[in-house]
Structure formats: C-alpha cells, structure tokens
C-alpha positions in Angstrom: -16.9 6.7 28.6 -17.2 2.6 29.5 -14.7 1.5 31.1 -13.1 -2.0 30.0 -14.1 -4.8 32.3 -12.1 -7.3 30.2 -9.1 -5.5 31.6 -10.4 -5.6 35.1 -11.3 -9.2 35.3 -7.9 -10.8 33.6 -5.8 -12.7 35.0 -1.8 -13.2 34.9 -1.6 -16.5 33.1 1.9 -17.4 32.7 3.7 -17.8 29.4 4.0 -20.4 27.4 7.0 -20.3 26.1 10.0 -17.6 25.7 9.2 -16.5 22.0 6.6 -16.0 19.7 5.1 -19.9 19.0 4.6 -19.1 15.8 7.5 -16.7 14.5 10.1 -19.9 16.1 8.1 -22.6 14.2 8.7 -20.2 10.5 11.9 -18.9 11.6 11.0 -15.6 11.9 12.5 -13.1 14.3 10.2 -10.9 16.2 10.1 -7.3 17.7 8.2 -7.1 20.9 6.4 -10.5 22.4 3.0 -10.6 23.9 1.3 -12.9 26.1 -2.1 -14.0 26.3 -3.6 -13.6 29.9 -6.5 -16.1 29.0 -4.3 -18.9 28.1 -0.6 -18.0 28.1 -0.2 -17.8 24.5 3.0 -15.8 23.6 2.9 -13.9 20.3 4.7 -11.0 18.7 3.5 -7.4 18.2 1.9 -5.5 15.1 5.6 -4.4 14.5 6.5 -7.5 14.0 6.1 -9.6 10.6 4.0 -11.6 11.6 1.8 -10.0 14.4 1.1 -13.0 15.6 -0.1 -11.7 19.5 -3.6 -9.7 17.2 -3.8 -13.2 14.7 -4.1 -15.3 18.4 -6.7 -12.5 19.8 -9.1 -12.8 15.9 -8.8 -16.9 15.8 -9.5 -17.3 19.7 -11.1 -14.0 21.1 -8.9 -13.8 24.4 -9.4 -9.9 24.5 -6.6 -9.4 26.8 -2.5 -9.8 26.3 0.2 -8.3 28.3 4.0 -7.2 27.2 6.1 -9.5 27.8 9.1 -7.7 27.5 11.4 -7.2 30.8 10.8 -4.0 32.8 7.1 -3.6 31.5 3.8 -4.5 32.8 1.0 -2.9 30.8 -2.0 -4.4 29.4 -3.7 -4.2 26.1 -7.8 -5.3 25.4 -8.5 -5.8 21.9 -12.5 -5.8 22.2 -12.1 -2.0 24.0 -8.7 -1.0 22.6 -7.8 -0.1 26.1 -4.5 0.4 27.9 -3.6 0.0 31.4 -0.2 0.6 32.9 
C-alpha cells in the first residue's frame, strides 16, 4: 500500500476566516468547517449543503484540508483519500 506523501509534506496554513467563505456569502449554515492547508481556505464538509471544503479541493487541487472544528486535529488528502489523526 503507497503511502500519501501529500499528507506528509503539508503544512498548517492558518485559516482564513471563521466560517465557510462561501456558505456566509449565500447565507447558508454549515455542519463541520474545513480548512485548506495549501492556502487557508475554510470550507464546510460533505454534510453540509454546500460541501464547499471538496468544491475548493476540484476548482484548486490543494489535496490536503484539516478539521477545523475545536478539539480535533486530523487530516484528510483528497488525491489518496487518506486519513491521519
């Protein structure tokens, strides 16, 4: 099994912002948020309506986000669908 460099190499980028961009521009609410490692980008999950975190990783290709929820840590790679804790 390959292991997922993407997860290896990234970076903790801080968030821009304190809710999905996207969601607060609509006026949506949101589930879970993400942020983007490669640029800061914060997004909401696949539970949310909009799953705006996945749309940001498709239109720009960062492969890495992290939860951005208080008390958790854990990484997600798109390209490998890999976790880490």
């Amino acid at each position: 099994m390959a292991i997922c460099t993407h997860l290896a190499e990234a970076k903790e980028t801080p968030p821009q912002g304190n809710g999905c961009k996207e969601c607060l521009e609509i006026g949506w609410r949101w589930v879970h948020l993400r942020t983007c490692l490669e640029c800061g980008h914060v997004g909401c999950c696949d539970s949310s309506r909009g799953k705006h975190a996945t749309a940001h990783f498709h239109e720009e290709k960062h492969p890495v986000v992290q939860s951005a929820e208080p008390g958790e840590s854990w990484k997600w790679c798109y390209v490998d669908e890999a976790l880490a804790p």
